[in-house]
OpenMM code with the backbone's topology and positions (N, CA, C; nanometers):
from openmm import Vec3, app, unit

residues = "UNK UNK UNK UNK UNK UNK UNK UNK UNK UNK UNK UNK UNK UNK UNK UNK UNK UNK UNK UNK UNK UNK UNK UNK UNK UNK UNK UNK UNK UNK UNK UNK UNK UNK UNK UNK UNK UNK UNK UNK UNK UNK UNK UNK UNK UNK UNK UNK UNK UNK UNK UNK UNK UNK UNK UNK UNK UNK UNK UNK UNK UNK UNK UNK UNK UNK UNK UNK UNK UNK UNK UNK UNK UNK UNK UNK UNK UNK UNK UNK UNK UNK UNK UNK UNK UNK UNK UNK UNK UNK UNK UNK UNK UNK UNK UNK UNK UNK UNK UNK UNK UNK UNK UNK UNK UNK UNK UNK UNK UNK UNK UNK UNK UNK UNK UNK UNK UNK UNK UNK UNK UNK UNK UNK UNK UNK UNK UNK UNK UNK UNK UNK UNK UNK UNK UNK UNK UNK UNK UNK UNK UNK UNK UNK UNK UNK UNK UNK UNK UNK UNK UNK UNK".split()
positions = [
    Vec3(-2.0308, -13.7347, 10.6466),
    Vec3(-1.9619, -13.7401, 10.5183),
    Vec3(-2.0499, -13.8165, 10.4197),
    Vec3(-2.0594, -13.7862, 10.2750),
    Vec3(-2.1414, -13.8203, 10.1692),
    Vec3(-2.0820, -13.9435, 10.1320),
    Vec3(-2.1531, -14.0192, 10.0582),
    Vec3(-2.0807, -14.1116, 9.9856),
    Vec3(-1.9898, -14.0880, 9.8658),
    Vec3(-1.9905, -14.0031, 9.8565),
    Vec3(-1.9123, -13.9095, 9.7306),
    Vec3(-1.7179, -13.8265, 9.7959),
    Vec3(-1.7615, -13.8245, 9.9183),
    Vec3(-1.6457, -13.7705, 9.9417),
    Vec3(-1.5137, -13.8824, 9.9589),
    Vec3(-1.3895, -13.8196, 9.9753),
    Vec3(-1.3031, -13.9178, 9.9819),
    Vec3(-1.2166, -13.8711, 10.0759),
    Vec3(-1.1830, -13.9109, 10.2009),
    Vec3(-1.1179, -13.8909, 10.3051),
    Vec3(-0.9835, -13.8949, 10.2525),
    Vec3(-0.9517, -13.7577, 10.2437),
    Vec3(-0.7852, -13.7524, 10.2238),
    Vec3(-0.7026, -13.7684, 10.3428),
    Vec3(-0.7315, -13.7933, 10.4367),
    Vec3(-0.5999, -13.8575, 10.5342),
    Vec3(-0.5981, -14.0025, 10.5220),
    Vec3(-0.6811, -14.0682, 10.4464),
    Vec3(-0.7234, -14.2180, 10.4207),
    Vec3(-0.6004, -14.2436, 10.2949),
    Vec3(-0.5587, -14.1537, 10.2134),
    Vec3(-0.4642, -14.1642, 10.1174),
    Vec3(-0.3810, -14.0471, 10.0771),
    Vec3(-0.2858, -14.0601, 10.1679),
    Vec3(-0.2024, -13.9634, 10.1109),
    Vec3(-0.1552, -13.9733, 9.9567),
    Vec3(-0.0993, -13.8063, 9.8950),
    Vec3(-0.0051, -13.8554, 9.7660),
    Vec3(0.1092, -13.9173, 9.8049),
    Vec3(0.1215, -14.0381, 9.7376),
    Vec3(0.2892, -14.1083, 9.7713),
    Vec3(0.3805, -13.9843, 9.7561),
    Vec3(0.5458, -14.0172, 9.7812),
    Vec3(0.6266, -13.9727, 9.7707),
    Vec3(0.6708, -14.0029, 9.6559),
    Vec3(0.7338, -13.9047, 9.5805),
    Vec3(0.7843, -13.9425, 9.4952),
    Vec3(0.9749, -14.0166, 9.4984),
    Vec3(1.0088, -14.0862, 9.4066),
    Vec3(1.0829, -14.1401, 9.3887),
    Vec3(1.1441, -14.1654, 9.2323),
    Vec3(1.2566, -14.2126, 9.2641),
    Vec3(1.2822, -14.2468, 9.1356),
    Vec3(1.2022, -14.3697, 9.0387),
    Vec3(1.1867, -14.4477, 9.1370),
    Vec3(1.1122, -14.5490, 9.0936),
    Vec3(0.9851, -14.5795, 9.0808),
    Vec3(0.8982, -14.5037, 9.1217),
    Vec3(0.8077, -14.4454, 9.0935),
    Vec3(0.7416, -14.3056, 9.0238),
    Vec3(0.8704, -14.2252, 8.9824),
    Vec3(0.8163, -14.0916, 8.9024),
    Vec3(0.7460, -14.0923, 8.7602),
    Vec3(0.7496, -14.2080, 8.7099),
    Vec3(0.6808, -14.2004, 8.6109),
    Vec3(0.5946, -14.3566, 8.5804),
    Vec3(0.4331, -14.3491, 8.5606),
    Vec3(0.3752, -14.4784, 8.5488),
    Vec3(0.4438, -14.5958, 8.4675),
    Vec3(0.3859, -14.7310, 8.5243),
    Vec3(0.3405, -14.7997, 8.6168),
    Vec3(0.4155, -14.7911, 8.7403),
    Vec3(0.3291, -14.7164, 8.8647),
    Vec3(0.3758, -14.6723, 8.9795),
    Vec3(0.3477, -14.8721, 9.0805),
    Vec3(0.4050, -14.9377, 9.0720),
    Vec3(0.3852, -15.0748, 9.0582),
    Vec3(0.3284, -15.1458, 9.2415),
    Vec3(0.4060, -15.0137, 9.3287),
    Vec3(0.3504, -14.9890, 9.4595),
    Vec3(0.2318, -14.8981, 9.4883),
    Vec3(0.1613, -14.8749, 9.3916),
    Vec3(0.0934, -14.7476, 9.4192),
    Vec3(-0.0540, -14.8785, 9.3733),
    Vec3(-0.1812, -14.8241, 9.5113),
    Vec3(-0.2961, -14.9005, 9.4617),
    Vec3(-0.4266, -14.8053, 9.4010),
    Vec3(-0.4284, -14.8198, 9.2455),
    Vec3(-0.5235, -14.7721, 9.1847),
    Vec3(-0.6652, -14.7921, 9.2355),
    Vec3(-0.7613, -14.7138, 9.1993),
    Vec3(-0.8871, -14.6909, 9.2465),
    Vec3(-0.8974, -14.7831, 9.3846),
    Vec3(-0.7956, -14.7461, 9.4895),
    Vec3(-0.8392, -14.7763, 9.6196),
    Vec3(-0.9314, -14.7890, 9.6620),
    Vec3(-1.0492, -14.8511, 9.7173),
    Vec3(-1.1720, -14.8643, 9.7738),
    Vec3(-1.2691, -14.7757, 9.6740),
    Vec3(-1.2634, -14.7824, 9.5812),
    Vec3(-1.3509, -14.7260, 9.4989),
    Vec3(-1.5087, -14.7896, 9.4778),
    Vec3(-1.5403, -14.9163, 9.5589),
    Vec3(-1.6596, -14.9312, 9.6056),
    Vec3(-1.6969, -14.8027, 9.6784),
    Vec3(-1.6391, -14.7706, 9.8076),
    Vec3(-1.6787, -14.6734, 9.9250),
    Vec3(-1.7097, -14.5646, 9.8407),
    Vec3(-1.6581, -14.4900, 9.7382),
    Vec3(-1.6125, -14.3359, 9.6814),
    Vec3(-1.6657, -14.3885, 9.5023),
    Vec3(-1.8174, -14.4168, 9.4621),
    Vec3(-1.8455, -14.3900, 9.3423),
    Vec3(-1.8410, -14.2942, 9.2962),
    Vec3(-1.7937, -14.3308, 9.1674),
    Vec3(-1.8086, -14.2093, 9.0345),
    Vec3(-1.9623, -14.1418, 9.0410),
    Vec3(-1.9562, -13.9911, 9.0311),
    Vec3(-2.1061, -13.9046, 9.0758),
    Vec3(-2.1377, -13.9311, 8.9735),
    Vec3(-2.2263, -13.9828, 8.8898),
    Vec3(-2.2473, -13.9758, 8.7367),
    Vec3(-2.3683, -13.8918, 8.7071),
    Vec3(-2.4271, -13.8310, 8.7910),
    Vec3(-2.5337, -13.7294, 8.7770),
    Vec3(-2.5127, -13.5935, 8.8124),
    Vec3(-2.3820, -13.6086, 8.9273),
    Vec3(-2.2856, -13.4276, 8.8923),
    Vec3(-2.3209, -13.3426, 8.8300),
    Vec3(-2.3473, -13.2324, 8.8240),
    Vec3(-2.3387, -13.1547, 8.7269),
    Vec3(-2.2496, -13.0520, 8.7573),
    Vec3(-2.1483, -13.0686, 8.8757),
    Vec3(-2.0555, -12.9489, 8.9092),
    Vec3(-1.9502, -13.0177, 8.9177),
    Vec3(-1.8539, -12.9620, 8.9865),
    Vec3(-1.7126, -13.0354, 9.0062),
    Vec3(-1.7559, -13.1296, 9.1288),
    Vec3(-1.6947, -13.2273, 9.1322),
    Vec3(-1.6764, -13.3337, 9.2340),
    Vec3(-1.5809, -13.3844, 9.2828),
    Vec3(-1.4579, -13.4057, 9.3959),
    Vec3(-1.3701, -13.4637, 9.4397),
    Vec3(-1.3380, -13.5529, 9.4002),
    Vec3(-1.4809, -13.6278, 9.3713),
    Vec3(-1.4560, -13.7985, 9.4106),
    Vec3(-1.4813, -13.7885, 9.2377),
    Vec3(-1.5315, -13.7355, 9.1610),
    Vec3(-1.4801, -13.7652, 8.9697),
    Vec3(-1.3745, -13.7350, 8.9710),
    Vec3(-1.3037, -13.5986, 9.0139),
    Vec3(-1.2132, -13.6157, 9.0037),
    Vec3(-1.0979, -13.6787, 9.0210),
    Vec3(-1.0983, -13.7222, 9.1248),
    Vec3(-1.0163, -13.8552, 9.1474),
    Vec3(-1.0189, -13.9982, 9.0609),
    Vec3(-1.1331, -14.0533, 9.0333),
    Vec3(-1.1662, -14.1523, 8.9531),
    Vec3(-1.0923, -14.1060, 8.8074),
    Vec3(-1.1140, -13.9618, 8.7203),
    Vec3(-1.0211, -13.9493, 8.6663),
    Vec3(-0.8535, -13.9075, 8.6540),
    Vec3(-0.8192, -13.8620, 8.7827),
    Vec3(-0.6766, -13.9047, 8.8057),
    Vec3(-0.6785, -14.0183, 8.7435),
    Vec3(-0.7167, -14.1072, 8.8738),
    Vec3(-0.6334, -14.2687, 8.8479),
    Vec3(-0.6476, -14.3009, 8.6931),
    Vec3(-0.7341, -14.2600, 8.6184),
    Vec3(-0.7376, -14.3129, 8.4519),
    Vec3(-0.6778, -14.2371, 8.4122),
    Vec3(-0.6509, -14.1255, 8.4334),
    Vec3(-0.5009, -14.0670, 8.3684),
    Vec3(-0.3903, -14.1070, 8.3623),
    Vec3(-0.3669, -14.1432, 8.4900),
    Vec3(-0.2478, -14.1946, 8.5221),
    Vec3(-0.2208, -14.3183, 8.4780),
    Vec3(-0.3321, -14.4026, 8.4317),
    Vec3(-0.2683, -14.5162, 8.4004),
    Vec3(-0.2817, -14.5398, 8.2211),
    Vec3(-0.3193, -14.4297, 8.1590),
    Vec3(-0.3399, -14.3601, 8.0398),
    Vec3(-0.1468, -14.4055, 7.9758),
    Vec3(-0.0973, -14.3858, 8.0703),
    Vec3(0.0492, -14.4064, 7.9833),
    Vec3(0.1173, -14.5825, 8.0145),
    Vec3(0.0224, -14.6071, 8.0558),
    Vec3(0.0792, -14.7673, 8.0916),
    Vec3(0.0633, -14.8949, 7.9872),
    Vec3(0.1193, -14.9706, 7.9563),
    Vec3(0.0626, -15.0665, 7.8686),
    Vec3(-0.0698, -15.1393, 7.9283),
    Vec3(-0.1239, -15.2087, 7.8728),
    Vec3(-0.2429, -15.3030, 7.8941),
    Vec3(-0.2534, -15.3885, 7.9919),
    Vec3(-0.1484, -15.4724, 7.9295),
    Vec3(-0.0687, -15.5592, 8.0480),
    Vec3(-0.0917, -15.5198, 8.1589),
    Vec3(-0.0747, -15.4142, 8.2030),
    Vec3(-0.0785, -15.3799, 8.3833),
    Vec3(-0.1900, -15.2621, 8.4023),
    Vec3(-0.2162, -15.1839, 8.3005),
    Vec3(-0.3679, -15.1511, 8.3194),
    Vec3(-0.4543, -15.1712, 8.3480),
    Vec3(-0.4987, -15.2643, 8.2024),
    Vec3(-0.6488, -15.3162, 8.2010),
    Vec3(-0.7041, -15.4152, 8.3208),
    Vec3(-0.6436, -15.4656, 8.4096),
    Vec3(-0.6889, -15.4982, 8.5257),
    Vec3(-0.7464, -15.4278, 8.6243),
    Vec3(-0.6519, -15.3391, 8.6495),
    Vec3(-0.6633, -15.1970, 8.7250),
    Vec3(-0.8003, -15.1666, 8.6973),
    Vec3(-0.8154, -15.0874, 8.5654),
    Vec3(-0.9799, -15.0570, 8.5311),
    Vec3(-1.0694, -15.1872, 8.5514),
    Vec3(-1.0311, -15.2721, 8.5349),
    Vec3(-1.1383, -15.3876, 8.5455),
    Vec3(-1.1620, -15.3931, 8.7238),
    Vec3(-1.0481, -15.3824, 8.7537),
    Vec3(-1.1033, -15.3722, 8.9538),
    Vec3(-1.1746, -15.2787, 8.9607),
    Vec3(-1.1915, -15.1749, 8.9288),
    Vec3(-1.2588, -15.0618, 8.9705),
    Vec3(-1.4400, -15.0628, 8.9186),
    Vec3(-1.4654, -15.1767, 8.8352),
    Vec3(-1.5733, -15.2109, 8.8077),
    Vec3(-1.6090, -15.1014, 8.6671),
    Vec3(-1.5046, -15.1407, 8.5538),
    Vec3(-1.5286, -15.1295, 8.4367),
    Vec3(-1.5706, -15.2912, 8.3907),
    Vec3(-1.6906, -15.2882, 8.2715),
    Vec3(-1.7198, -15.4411, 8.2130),
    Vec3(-1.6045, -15.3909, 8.0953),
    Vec3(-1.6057, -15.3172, 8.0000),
    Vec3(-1.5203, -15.2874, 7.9194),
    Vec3(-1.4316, -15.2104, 7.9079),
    Vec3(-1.2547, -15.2683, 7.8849),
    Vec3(-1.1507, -15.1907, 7.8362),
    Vec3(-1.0718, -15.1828, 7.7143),
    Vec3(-1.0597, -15.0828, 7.6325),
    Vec3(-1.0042, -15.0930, 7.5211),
    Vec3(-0.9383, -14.9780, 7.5074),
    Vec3(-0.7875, -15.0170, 7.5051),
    Vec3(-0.6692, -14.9196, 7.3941),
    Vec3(-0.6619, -14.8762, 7.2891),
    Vec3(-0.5935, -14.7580, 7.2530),
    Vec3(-0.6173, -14.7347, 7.1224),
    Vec3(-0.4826, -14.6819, 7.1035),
    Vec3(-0.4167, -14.6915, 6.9634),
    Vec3(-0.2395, -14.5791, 7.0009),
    Vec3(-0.2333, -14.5509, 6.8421),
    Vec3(-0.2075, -14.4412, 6.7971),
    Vec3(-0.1912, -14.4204, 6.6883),
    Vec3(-0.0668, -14.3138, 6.7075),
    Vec3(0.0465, -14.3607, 6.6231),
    Vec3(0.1885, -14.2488, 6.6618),
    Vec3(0.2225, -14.2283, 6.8047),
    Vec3(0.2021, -14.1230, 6.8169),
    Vec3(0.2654, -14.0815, 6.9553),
    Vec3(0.0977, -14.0691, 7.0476),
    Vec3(-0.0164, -14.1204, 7.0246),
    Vec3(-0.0903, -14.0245, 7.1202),
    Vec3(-0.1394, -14.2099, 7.1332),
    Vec3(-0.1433, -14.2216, 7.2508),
    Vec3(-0.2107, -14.3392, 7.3552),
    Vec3(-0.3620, -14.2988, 7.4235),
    Vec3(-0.4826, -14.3879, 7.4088),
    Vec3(-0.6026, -14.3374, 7.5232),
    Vec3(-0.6613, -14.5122, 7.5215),
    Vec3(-0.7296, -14.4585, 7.6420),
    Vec3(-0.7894, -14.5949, 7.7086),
    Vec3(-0.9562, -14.5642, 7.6577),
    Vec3(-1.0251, -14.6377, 7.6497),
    Vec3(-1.1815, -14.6118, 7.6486),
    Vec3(-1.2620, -14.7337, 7.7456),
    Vec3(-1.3207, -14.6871, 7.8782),
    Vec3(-1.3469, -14.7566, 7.9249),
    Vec3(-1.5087, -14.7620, 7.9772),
    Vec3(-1.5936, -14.8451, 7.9962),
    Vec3(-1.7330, -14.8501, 8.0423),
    Vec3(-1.8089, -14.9351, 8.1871),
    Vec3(-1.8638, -14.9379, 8.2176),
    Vec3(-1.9572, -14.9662, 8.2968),
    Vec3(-2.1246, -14.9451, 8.2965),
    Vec3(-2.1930, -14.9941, 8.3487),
    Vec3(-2.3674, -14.9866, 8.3349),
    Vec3(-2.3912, -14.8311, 8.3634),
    Vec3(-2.3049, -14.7727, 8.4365),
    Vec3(-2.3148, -14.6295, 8.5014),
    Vec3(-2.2652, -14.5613, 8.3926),
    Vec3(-2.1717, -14.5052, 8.3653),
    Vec3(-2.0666, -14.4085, 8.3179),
    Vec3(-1.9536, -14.5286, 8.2177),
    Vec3(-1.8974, -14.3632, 8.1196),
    Vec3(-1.7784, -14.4261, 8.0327),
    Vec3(-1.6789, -14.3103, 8.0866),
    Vec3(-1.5599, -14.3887, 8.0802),
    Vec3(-1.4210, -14.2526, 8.0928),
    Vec3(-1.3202, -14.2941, 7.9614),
    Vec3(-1.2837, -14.1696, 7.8961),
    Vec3(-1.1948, -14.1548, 7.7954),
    Vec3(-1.0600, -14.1029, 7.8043),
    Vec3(-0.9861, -14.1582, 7.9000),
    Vec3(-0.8278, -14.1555, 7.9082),
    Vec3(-0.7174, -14.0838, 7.8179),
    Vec3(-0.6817, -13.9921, 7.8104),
    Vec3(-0.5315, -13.9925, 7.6889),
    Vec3(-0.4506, -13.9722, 7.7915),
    Vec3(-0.3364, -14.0703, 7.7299),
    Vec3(-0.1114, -13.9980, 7.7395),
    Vec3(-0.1345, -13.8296, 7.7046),
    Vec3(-0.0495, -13.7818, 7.7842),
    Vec3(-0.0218, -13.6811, 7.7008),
    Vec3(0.1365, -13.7046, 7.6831),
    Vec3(0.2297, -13.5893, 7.6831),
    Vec3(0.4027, -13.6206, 7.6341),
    Vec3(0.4251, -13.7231, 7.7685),
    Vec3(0.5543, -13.7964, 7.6657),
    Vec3(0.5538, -13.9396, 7.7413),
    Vec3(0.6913, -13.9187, 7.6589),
    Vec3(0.7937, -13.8771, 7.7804),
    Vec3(0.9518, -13.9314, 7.7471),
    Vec3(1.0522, -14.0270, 7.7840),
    Vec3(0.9545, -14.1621, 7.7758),
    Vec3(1.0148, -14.2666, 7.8076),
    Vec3(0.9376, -14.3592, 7.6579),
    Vec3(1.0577, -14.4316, 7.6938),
    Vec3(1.0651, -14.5904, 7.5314),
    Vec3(0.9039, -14.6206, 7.5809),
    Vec3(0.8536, -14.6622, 7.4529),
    Vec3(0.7500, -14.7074, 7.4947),
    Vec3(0.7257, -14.8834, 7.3697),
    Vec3(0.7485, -14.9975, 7.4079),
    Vec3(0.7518, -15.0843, 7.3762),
    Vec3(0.6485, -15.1280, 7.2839),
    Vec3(0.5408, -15.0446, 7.2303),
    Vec3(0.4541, -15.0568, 7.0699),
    Vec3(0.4680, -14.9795, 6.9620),
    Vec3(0.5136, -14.9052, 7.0111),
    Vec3(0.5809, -14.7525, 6.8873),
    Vec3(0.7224, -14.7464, 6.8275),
    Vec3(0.7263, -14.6457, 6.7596),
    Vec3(0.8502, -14.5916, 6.7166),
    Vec3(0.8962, -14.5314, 6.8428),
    Vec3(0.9777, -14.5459, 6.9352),
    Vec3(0.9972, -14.4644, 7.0514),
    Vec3(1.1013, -14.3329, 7.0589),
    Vec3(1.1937, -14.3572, 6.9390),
    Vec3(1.2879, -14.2527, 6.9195),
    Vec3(1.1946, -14.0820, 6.8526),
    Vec3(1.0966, -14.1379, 6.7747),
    Vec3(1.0223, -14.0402, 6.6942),
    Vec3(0.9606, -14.0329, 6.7736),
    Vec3(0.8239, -14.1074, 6.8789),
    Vec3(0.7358, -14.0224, 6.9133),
    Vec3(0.8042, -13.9633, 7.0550),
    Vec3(0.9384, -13.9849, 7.0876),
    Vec3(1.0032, -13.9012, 7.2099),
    Vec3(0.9978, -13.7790, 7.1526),
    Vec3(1.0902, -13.7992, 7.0495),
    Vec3(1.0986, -13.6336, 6.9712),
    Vec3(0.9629, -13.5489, 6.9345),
    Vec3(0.8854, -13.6282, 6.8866),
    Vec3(0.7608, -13.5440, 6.8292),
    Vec3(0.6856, -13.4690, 6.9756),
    Vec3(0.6859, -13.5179, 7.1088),
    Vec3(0.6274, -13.5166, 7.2321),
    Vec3(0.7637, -13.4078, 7.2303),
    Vec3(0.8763, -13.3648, 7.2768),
    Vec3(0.9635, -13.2946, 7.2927),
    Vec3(0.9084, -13.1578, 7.2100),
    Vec3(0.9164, -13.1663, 7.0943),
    Vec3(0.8630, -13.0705, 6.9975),
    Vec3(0.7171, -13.0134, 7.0450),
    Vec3(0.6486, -13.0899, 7.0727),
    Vec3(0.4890, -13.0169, 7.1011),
    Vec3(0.5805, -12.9577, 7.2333),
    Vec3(0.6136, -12.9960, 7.3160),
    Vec3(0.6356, -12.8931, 7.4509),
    Vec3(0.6921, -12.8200, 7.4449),
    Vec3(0.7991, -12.7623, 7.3462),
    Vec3(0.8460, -12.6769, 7.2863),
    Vec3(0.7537, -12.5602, 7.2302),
    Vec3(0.6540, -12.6446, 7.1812),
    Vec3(0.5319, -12.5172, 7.0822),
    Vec3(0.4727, -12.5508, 7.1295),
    Vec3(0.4202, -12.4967, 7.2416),
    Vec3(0.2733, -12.4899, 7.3198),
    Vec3(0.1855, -12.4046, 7.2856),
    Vec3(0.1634, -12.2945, 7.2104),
    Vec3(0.1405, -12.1568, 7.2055),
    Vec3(-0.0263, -12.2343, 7.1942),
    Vec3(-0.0962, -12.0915, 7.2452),
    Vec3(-0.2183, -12.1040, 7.2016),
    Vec3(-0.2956, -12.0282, 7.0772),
    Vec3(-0.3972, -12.0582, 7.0236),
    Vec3(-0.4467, -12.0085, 6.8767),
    Vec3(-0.6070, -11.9626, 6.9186),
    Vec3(-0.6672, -11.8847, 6.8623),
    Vec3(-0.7869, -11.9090, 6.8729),
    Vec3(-0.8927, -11.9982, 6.8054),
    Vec3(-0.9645, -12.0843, 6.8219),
    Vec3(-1.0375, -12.1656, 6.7055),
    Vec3(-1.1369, -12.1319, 6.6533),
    Vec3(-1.1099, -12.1928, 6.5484),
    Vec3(-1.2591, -12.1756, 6.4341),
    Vec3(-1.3662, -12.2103, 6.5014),
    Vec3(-1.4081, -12.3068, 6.6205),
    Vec3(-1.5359, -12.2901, 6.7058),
    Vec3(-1.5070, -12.2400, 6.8093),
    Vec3(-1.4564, -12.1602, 6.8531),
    Vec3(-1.5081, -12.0622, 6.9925),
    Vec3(-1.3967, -12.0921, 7.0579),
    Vec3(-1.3433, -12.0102, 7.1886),
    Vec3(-1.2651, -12.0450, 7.2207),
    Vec3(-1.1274, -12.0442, 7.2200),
    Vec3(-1.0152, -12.1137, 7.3133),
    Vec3(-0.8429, -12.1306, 7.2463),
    Vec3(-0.8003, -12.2609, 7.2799),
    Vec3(-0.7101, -12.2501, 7.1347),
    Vec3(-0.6786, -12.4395, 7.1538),
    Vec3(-0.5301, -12.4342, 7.1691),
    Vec3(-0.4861, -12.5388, 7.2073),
    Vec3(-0.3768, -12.6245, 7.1826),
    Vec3(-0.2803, -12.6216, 7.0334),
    Vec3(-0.2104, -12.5108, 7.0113),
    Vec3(-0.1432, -12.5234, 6.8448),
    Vec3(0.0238, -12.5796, 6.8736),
    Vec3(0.0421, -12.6479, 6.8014),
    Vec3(0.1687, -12.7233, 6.7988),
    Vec3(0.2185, -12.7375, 6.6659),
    Vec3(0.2926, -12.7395, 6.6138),
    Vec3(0.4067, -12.8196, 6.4784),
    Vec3(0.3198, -12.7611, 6.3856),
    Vec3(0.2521, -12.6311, 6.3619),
    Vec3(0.1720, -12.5619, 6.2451),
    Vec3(0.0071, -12.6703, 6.2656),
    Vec3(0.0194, -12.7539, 6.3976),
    Vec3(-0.1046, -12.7969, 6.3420),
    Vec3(-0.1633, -12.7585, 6.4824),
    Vec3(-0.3522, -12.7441, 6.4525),
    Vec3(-0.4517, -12.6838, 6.5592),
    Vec3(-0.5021, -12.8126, 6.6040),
    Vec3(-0.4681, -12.8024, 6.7490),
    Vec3(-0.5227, -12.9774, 6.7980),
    Vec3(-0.7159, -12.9151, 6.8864),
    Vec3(-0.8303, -12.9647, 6.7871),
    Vec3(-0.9125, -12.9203, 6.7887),
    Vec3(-1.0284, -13.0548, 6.8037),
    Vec3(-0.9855, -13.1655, 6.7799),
    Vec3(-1.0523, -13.3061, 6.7763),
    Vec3(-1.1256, -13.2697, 6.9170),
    Vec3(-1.2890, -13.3124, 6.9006),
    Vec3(-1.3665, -13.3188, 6.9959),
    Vec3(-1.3969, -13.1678, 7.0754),
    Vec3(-1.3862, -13.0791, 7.0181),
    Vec3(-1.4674, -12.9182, 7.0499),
    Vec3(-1.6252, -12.8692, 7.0066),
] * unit.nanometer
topology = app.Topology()
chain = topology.addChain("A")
for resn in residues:
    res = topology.addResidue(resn, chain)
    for name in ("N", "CA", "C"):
        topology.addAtom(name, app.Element.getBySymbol(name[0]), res)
């Protein structure tokens, strides 16, 4: 086995629960041994083990700071920083190796820095209008509420 792979009988997916169905999963241990299983940062195909490294920053993409930014800091990020504007939350995080760029996507729970009644609804509404568009650079995007979500194509 490579140093890249990640023994899935070593971690199962938890079960889900009520108390755990939606992050901070508070029993659940982020980037588990993520010494053993580095980020490939010279990849140029799909990888297990990126992919996994970005799970776990997804997942903790909807969490406050408070119980995040540690998380990434165990996993051997030097820098973490939040960002939240309305309804859309992302993490931006670094190391000497590699950076990972985190977003929330819909998030229908209160969220304790926002307007939480509006950006429930506005997140309700995009899942409602999912449709896709074609874009002005190549491709199909993401169209929601008359607007083309195209940032970073």
């Amino acid at each position: 086995m490579s140093g890249t792979e990640i023994p899935r009988a070593e971690k199962p997916v938890p079960s889900i629960t009520v108390a755990n169905a939606a992050p901070p999963n508070e029993d659940y241990a982020y980037f588990e041994r993520c010494q053993d299983h580095p980020f490939d940062r010279r990849s140029e195909r799909f990888e297990l083990v990126n992919a996994w490294w970005l799970a776990e920053a997804s997942l903790l993409a909807y969490v406050d700071p408070d119980f995040a930014v540690p998380r990434f800091r165990e996993a051997g990020f030097d820098a973490v920083e939040r960002f939240s504007d309305e309804s859309t939350q992302c993490y931006t995080m670094h190391n000497e190796d590699f950076a990972v760029v985190a977003f929330s996507g819909s998030d229908m729970r209160n969220r304790d820095d926002t307007d939480s009644a509006s950006d429930i609804l506005t997140d309700w509404l995009v899942n409602l209008d999912a449709g896709m568009v074609d874009s002005e650079r190549g491709g199909r995007v993401h169209k929601t509420l008359g607007v083309n979500y195209q940032r970073g194509i």
